[in-house]
C-alpha positions as CSV (number, residue, x, y, z in Angstrom):
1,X,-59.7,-23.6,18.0
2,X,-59.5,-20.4,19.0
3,X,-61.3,-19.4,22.6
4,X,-61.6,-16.4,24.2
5,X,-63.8,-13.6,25.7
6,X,-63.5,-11.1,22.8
7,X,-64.1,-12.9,19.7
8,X,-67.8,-14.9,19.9
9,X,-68.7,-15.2,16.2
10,X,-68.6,-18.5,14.8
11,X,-67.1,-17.5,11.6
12,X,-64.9,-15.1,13.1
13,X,-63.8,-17.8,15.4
14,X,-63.3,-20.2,12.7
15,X,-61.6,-17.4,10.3
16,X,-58.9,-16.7,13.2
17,X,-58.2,-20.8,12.9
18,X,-57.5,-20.0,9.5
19,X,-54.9,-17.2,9.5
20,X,-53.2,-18.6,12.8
21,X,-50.7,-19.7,10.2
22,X,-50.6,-16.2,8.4
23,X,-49.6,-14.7,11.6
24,X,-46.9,-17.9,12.4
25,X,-45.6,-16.9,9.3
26,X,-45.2,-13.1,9.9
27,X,-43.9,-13.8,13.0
28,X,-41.0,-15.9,11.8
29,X,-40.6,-13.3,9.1
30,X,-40.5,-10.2,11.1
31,X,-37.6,-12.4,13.7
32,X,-35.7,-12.9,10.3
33,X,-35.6,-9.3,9.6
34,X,-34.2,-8.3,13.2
35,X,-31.9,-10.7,12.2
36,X,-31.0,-9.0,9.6
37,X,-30.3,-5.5,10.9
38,X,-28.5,-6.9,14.1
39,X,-26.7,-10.1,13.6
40,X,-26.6,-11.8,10.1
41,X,-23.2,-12.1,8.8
42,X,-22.8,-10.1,5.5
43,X,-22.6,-13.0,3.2
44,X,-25.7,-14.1,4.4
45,X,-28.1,-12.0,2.8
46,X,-28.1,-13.6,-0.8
47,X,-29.7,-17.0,0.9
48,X,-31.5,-14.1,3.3
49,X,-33.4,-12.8,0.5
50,X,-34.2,-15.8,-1.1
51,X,-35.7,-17.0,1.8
52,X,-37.6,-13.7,2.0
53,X,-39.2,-13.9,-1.2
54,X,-39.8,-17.3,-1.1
55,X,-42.2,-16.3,2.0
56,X,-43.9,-13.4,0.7
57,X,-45.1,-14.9,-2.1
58,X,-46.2,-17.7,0.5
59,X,-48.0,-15.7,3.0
60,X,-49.5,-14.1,-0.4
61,X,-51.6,-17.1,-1.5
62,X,-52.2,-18.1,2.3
63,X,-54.3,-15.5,2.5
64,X,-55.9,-15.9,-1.2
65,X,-56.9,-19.3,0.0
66,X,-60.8,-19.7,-0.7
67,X,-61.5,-21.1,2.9
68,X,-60.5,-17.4,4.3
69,X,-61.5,-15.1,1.1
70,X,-64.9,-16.8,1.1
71,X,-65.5,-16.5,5.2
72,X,-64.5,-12.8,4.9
73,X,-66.4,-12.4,1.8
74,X,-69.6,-14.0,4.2
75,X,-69.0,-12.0,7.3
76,X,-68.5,-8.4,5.3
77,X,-72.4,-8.8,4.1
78,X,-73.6,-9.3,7.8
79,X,-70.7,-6.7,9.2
80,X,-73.6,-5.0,11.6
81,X,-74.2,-8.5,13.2
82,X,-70.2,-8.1,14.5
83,X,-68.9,-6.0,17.7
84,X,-65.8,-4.1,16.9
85,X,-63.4,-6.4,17.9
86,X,-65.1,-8.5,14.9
87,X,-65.7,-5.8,12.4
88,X,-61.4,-5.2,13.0
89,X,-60.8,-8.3,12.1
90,X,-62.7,-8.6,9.1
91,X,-62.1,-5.1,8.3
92,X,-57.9,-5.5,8.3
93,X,-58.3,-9.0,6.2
94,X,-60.6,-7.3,3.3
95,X,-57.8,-4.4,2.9
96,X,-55.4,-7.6,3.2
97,X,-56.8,-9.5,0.7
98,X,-57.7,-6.4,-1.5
99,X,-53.9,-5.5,-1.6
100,X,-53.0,-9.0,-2.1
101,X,-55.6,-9.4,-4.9
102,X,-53.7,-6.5,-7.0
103,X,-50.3,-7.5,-6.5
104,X,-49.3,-10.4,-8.6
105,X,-47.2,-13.2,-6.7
106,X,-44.1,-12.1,-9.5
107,X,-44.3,-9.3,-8.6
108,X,-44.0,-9.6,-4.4
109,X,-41.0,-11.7,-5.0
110,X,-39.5,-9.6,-6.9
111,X,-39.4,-6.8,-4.2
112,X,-39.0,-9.0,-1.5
113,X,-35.7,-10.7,-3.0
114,X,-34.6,-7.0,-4.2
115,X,-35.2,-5.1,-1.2
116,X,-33.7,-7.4,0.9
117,X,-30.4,-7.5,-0.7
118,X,-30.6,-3.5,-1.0
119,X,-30.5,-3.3,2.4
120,X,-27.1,-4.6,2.6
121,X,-25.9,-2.8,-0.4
122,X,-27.5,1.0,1.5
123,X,-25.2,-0.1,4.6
124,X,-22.5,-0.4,2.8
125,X,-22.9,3.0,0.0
126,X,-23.4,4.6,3.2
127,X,-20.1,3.8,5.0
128,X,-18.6,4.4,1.6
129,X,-19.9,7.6,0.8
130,X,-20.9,5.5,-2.9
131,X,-24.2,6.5,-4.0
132,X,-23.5,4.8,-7.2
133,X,-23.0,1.4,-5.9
134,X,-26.8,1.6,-4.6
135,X,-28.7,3.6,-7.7
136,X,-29.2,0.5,-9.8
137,X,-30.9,-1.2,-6.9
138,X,-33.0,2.1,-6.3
139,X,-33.5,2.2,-9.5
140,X,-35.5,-1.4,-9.8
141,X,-37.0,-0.8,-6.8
142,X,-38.7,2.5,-7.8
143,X,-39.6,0.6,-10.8
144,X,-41.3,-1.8,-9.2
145,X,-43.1,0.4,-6.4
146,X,-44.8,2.2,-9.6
147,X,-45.7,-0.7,-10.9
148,X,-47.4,-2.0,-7.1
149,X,-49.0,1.6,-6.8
150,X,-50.5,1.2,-10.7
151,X,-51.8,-2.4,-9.8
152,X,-53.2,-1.1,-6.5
153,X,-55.0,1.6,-7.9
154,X,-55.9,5.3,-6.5
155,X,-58.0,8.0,-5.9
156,X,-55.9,11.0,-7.6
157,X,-52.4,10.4,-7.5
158,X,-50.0,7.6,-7.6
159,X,-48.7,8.3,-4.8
160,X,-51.8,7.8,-2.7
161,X,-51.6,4.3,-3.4
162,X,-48.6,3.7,-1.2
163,X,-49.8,6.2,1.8
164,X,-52.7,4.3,1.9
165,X,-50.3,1.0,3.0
166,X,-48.6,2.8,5.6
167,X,-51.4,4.8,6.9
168,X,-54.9,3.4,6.1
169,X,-56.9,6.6,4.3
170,X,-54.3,8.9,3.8
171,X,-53.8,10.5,0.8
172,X,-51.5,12.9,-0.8
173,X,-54.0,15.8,-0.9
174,X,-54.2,15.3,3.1
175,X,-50.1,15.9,3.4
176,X,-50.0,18.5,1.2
177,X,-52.7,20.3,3.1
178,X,-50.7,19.6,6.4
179,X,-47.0,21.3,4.8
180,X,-48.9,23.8,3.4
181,X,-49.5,25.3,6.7
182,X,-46.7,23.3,8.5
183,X,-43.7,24.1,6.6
184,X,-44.5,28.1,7.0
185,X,-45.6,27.7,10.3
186,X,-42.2,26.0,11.4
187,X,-39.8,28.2,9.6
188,X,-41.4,31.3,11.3
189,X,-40.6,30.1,14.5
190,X,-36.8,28.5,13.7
191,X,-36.3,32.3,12.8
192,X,-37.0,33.7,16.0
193,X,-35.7,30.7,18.1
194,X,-32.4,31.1,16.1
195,X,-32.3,35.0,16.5
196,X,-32.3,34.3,20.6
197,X,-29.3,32.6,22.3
198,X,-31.5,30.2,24.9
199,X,-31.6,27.5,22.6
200,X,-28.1,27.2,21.1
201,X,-26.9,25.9,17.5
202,X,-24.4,23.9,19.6
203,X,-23.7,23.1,23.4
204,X,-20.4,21.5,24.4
205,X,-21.9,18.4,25.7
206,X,-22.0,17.7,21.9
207,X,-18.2,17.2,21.9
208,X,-18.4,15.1,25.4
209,X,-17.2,11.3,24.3
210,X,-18.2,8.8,26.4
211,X,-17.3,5.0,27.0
212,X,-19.9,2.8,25.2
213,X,-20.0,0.4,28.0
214,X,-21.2,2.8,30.6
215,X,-23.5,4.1,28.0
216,X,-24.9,0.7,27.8
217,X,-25.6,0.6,31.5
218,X,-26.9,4.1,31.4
219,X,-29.7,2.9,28.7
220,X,-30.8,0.0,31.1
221,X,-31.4,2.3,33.6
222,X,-33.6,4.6,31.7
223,X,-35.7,2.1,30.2
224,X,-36.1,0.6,34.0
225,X,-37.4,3.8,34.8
226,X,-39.7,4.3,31.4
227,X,-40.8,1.0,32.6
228,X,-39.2,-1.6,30.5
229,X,-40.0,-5.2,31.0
230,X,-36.6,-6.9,30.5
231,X,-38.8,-10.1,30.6
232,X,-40.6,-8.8,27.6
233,X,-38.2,-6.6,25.5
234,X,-34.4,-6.5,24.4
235,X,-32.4,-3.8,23.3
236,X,-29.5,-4.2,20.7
237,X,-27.8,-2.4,18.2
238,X,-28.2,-1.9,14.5
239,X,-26.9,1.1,12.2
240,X,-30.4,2.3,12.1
241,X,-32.1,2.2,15.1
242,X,-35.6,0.3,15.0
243,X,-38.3,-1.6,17.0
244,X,-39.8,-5.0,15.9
245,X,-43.2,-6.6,18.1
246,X,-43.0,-10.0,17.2
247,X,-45.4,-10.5,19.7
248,X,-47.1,-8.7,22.9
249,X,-44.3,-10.7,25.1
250,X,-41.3,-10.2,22.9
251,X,-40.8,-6.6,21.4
252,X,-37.2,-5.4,20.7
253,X,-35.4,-2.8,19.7
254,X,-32.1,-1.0,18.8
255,X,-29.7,1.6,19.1
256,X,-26.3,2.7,18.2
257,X,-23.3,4.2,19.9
258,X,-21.1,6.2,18.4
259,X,-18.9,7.2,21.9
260,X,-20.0,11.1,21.1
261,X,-23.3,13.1,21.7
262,X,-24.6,10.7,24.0
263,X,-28.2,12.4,23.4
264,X,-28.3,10.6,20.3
265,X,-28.3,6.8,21.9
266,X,-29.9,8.2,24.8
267,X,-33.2,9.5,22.7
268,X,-33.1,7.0,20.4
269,X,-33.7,4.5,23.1
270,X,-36.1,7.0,24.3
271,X,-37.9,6.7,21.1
272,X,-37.8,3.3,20.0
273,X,-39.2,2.5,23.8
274,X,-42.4,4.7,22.6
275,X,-43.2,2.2,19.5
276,X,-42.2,-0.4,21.9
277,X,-44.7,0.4,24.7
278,X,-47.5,0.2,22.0
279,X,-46.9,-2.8,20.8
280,X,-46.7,-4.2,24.6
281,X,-49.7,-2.7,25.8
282,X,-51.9,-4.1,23.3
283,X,-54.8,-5.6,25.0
284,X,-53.4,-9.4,25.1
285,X,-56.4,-11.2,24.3
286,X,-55.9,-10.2,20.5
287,X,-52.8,-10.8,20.4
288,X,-51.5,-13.2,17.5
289,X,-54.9,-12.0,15.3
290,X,-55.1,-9.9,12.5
291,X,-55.4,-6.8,14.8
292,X,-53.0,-8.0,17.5
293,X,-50.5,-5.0,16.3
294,X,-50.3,-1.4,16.1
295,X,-53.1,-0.1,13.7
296,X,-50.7,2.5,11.3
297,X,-47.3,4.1,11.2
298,X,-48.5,7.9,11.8
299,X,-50.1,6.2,15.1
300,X,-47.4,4.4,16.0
301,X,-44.7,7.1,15.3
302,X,-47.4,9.7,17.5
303,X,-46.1,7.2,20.3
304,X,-42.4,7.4,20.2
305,X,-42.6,11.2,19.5
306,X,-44.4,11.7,22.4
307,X,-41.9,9.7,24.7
308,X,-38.6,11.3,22.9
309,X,-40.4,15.0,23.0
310,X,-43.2,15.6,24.7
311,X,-41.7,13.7,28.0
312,X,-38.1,12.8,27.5
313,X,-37.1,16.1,26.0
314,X,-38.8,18.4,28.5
315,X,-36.9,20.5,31.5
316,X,-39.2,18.0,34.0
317,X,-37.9,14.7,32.7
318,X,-34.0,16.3,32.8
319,X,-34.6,17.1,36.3
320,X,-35.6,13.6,36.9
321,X,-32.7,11.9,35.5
322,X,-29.7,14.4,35.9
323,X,-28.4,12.5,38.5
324,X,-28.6,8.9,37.0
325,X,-26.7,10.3,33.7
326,X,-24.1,12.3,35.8
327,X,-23.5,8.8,37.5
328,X,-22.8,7.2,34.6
329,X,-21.2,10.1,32.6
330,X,-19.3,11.7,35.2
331,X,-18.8,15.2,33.4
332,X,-22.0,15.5,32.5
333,X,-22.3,16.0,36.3
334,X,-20.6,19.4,35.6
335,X,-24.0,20.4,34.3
336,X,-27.2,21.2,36.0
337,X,-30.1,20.1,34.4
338,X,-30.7,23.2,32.5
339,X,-27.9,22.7,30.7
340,X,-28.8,19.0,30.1
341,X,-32.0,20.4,29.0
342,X,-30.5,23.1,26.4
343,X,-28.3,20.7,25.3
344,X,-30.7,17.9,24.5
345,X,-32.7,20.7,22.8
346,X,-29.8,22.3,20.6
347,X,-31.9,24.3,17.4
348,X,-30.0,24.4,14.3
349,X,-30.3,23.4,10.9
350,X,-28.6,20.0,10.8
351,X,-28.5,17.7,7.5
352,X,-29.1,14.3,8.9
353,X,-33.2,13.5,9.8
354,X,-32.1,11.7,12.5
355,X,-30.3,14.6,14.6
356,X,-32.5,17.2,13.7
357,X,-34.4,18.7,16.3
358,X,-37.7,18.6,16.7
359,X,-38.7,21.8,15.4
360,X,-37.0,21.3,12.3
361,X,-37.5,17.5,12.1
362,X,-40.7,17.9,9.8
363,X,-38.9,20.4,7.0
364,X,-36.4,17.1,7.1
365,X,-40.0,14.9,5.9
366,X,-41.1,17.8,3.7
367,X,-38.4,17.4,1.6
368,X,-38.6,13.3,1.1
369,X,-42.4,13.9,0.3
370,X,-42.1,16.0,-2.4
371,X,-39.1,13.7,-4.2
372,X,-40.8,11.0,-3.3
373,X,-44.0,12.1,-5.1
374,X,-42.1,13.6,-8.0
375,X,-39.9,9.8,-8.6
376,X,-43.5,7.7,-8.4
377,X,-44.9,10.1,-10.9
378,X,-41.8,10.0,-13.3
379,X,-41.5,13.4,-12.9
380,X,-38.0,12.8,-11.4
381,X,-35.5,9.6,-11.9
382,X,-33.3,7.9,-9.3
383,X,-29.8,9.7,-11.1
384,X,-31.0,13.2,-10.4
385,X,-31.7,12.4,-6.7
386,X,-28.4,14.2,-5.4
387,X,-28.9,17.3,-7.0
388,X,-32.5,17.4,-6.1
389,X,-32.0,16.4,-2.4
390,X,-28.9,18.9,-1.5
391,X,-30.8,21.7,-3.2
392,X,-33.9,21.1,-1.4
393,X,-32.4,21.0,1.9
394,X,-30.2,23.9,1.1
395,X,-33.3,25.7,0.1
396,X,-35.3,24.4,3.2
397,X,-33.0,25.4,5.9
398,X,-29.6,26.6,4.2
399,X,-27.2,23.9,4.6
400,X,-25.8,21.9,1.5
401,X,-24.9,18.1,2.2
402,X,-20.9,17.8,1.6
403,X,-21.4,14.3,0.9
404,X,-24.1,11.4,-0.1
405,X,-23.9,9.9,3.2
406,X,-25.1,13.0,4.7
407,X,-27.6,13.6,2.0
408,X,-29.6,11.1,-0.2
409,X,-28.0,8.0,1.4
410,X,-28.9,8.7,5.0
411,X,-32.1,6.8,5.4
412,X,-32.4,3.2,5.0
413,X,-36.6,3.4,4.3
414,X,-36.0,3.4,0.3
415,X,-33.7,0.2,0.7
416,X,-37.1,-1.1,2.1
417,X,-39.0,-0.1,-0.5
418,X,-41.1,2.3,1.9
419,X,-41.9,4.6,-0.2
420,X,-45.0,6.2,1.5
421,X,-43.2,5.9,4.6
422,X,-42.5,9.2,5.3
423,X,-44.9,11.3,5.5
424,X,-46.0,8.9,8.8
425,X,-43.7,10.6,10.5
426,X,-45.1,14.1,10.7
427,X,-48.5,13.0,10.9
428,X,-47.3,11.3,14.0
429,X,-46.0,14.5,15.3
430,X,-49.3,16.4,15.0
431,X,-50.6,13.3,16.5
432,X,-48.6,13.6,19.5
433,X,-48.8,17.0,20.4
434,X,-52.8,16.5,20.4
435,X,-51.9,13.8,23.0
436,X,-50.0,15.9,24.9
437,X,-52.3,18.7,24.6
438,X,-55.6,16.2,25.8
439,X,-53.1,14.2,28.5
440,X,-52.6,17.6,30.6
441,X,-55.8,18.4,30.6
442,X,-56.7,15.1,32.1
443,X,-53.6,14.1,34.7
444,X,-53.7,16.4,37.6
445,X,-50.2,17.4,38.1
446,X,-48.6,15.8,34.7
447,X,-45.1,18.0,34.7
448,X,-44.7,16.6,38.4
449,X,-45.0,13.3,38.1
450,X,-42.6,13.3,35.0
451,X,-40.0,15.1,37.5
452,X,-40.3,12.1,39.9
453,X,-40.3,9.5,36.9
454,X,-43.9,8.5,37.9
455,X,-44.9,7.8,34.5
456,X,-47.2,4.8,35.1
457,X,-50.2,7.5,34.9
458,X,-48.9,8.4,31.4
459,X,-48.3,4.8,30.1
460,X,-52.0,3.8,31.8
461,X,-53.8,6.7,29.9
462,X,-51.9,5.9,26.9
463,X,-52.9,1.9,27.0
464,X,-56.7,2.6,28.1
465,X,-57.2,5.2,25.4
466,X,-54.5,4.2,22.1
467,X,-53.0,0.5,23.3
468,X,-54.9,-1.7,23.7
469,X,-57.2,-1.8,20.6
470,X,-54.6,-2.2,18.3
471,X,-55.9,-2.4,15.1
472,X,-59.5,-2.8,16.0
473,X,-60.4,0.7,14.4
474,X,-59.2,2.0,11.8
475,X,-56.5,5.3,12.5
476,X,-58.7,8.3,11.7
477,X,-61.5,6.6,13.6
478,X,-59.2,6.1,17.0
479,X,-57.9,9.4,16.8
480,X,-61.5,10.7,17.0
481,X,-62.2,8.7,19.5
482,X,-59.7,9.7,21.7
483,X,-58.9,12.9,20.7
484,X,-62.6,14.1,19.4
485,X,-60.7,15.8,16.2
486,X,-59.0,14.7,13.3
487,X,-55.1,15.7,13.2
488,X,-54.3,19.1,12.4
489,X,-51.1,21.6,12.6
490,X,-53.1,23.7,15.0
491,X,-51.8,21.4,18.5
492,X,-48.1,21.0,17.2
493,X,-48.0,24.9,16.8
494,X,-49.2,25.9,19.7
495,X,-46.9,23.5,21.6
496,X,-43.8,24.8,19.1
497,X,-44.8,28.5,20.3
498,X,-44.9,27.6,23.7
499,X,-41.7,25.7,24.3
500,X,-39.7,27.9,22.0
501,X,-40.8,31.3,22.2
502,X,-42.7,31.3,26.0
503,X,-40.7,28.7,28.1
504,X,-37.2,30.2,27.7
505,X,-38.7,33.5,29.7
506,X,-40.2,31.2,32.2
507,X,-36.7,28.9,32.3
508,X,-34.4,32.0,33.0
509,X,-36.2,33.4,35.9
């Protein structure tokens, strides 16, 4: 039995007995799907996703189990009785079992076993430029995320349905609301950024290759000085870079390494360590529970953001760690940290979501939003995807994909079936420049301390106040706790105005 100091409720304690082998489960799930994306031989995945869909449709009916519906059921009518920690738990497993409830056990398997072996199939359309050897398993897979968001029900659109499972409350009236203002906001300022020369389209530590091995030994130094637990955390490499918490002790993630543009490893590590940090920070004493994990995506992606950004992309972090990448990358020494800095901040229209800069990064989301909305309400189909992706970049920042690879095969989220996904990214942006925006005003002497890489404040404000609850409230509710506001564009433009159009003066005194 369960025993701790946070959970005191009989039936809570006796409902955590219950799902200890949910979690178990999860666990050995989520290890199979780093697996996956970092070792698995290709021939593997056919037994991969059998095994996969085999699970799901296991961990489905564990949780329908009477002995867990019926205790949540009991504790949901006395919910005031519980403290938060309680009311998360029960609150999590009701949306849980609610989801679970409306999907039938057919149809989990079905997407489990598909998406699994799409995955394999994207990797390979991408490296083939062969966006016709992945349709037909897009195709099924949009099929069957209508039919998931139908059987799930929602408020005004389809689409809400499957925002709602990647950020709890979210709906498609919310994002629409934030590009409505964002979108504008953001072109306005790439205009003047691009008609100045501080920030350039291109630097020629772009071109700079690099040996992969001393690129490996940069990365471990970095993360030593983000504070990385080797004890705790790996790093590997996958096509797509990720992060998995299996547990508060073992979180991993990945890069890649393409021996060019070393900012592109370097800030993916940068990034992945922010989703990492979360998930390590969560207050231990809930971990393997229902809200021993990271309470949304928008939450979670407001943490790596705000690492990549907010701290590894500002002129005080590159004056902190010029010399540890000139002694690995021994041209780079050539550079003073300006240059680092205006090269790690190049501002051009690029076609790939993953390079794009952060200014433009959101424009990149805009875009999957609206085809993502238009496909679950049929008012698209999977064929005309090309045409409607390179026209909608092309009209979004001028630049027409020459290929699929660089256009509607890119991501690997609708191989996933994460379709909702998206839009969790941008929310996380606002997210993160309200952090930023609340953290200066409450660490005396913030820019400082990230110039001497004393970021223990940062990580210790980010655990008291985000970390360590996990899941225990739901994501509009922490936000408002920490942040007293509900996200909005107002912080994310004011920080875009400010590092683009005021900085530059201050940066060439």
């Amino acid at each position: 039995m369960i025993e701790n100091d946070v959970f005191h409720h009989p039936l809570v304690v006796e409902l955590l007995d219950e799902t200890r082998t949910l979690w178990a489960l999860g666990h050995a799930m989520s290890l199979m799907g780093w697996d996956l994306e970092t070792n698995m031989p290709g021939k593997g995945v056919t037994a991969r996703s059998e095994a996969f869909s085999n699970l799901a449709v296991l961990q489905r009916n564990l949780l329908l189990r009477d002995e867990i519906v019926k205790t949540v059921d009991k504790l949901s009518e006395g919910i005031e009785e519980l403290d938060d920690y309680e009311k998360g738990v029960v609150r999590v497993l009701s949306r849980e079992i609610r989801i679970a409830r409306a999907l039938p056990e057919e149809l989990v398997a079905k997407l489990a076993k598909v998406t699994s072996e799409a995955t394999r199939i994207w990797s390979e359309a991408k490296k083939r430029n062969d966006f016709d050897r992945f349709r037909p398993h897009l195709e099924e897979i949009m099929k069957l995320v209508r039919e998931k968001a139908e059987r799930l029900g929602y408020d005004q659109h389809p689409y809400d349905a499957l925002l709602d499972l990647y950020e709890e409350g979210l709906r498609t009236r919310d994002v629409e609301e934030i590009f409505s203002s964002l979108v504008p906001t953001t072109r306005r300022i790439l205009d003047k950024v691009l008609s100045d020369d501080f920030y350039p389209r291109k630097h020629p530590l772009e071109d700079f290759s690099y040996d992969p091995e001393r690129a490996r030994e940069l990365m471990k130094e970095i993360l030593l000085k983000l504070g990385w637990d080797w004890n705790r955390g790996r790093l590997d490499e996958s096509p797509h870079p990720f992060t998995m918490g299996l547990d508060v002790d073992d979180v991993r993630i990945t890069t890649r390494y393409e021996g060019k543009d070393i900012r592109r490893a370097l800030y993916s590590v940068i990034h992945e360590f922010g989703h990492a940090l979360y998930e390590l920070q969560i207050d231990r004493r809930i971990s393997m529970t229902p809200i021993g994990g990271g309470v949304s995506l928008g939450v979670h992606e407001s943490q790596s953001r705000f690492w990549e950004n907010m701290i590894g992309r500002s002129h005080w972090f590159l004056k902190g760690v010029e010399e540890i990448i000139a002694k690995y990358l021994g041209a780079v020494a050539e550079h003073s940290w300006l240059e680092l800095y205006r090269y790690v901040n190049t501002v051009r229209p690029d076609l790939v979501r993953v390079d794009a800069d952060e200014l433009t990064y959101n424009l990149h989301i805009y875009l999957r939003f609206q085809l993502e909305k238009r496909l679950i309400s049929g008012d698209a189909q999977v064929g005309e995807l090309p045409e409607l992706w390179d026209s909608g970049i092309e009209e979004l920042l001028g630049i027409r994909p020459k290929n699929y690879s660089e256009g509607v095969l890119q991501d690997i989220h609708w191989s996933h079936g994460s379709i909702g996904y998206f839009p969790t990214y941008t929310l996380g942006n606002l997210i993160a420049a309200q952090v930023w925006g609340k953290m200066r005003s409450e660490i005396d002497g913030l820019p400082e301390l990230v110039e001497k890489l004393d970021l223990q404040p940062i990580r210790r404000w980010l655990r008291d106040r985000i970390h360590r609850w996990g899941a225990t409230y739901p994501p509009s509710s922490l936000i408002q706790r920490v942040l007293g506001e509900r996200p909005s564009t107002e912080h994310i433009t004011r920080y875009f105005e400010w590092k683009y159009l005021k900085l530059p003066d201050e940066l060439r005194r």
